[in-house]
C-alpha positions in Angstrom: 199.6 4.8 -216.7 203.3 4.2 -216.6 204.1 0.7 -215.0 206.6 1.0 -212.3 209.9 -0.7 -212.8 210.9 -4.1 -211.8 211.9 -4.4 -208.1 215.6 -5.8 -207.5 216.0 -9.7 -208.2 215.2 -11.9 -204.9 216.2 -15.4 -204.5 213.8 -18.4 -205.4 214.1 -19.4 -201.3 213.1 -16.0 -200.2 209.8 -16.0 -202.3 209.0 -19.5 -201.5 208.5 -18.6 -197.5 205.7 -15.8 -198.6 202.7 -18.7 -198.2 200.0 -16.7 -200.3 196.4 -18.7 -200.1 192.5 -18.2 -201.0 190.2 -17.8 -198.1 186.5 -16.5 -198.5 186.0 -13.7 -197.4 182.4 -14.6 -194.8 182.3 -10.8 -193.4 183.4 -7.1 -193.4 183.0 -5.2 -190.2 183.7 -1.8 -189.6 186.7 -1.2 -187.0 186.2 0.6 -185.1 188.0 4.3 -184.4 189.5 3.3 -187.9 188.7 5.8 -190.8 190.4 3.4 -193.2 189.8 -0.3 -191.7 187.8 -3.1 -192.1 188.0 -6.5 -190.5 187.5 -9.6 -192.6 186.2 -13.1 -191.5 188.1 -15.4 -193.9 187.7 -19.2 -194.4 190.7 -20.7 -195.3 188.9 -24.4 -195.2 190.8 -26.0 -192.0 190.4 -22.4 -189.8 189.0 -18.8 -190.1 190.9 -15.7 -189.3 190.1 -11.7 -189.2 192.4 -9.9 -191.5 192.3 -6.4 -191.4 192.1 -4.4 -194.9 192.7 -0.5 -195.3 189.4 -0.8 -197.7 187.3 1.9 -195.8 188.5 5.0 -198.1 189.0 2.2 -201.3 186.0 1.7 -201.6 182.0 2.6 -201.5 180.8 -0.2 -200.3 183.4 -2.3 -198.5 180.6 -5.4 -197.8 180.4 -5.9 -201.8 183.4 -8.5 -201.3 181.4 -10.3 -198.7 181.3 -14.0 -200.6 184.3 -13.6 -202.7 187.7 -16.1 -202.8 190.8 -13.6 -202.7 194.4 -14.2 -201.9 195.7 -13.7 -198.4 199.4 -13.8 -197.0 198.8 -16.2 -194.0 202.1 -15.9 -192.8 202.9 -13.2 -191.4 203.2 -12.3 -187.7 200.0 -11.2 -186.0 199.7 -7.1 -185.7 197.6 -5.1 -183.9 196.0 -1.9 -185.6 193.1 0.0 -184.3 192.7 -2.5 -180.7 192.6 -5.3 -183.1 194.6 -8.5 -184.6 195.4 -9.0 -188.1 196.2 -12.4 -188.9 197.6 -11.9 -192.5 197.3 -9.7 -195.3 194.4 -9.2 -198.1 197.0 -9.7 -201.1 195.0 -6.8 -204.0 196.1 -5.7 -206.9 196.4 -1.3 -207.7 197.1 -0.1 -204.6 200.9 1.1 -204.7 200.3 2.2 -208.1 197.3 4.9 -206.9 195.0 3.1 -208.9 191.4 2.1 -207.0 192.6 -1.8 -206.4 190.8 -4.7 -206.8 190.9 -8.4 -205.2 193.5 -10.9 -206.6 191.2 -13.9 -206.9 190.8 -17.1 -208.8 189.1 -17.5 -212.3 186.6 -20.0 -210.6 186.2 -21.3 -207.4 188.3 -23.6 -205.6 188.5 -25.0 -202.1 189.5 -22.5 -199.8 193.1 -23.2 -198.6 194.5 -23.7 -201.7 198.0 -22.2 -201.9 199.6 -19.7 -204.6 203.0 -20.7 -206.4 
């Protein structure tokens, strides 16, 4: 595989409003009418929120993340897909490339909440 090129220089102040933290992920629950989503229970420590995740066609067995830390974007404006809320975005790691992606996570655990950057 050929890595893609570099996306265009952004300033420092633009990447410091993306607030990218680990949650647990408690759940994954088919959507329903969805051939592609999932929604996620995540515990980001102080709150939970369901975050929906195109993971359906990813992978075999979606519930195999069920107990892992992964990074989330937390803010981004609610959006509903499929009758549902997403309160963020499941930040993984392949998918623009066309390669079977993967969680972004830590190397051990640590509380959830913790910010990225």
């Amino acid at each position: 595989m050929i890595p893609a090129k570099v996306k265009p220089p952004i300033p420092l102040e633009v990447l410091n409003q993306i607030d990218v933290r680990v949650g647990t992920i408690l759940s994954v629950t088919d959507v329903a009418n969805s051939d592609k989503l999932v929604a996620l229970a995540v515990n980001f420590g102080d709150h939970k929120r369901t975050i929906l995740a195109g993971l359906k066609r990813e992978r075999p067995n979606p519930h195999e993340i069920e107990g892992k830390q992964a990074l989330f974007v937390v803010n981004l404006a609610p959006r509903k897909m499929a009758g549902m809320v997403s309160e963020g975005m499941l930040f993984d790691l392949g998918y623009q490339d066309g390669i079977t992606p993967v969680l972004a996570m830590p190397e051990t655990p640590i509380p959830d909440g913790t910010r990225a950057g």
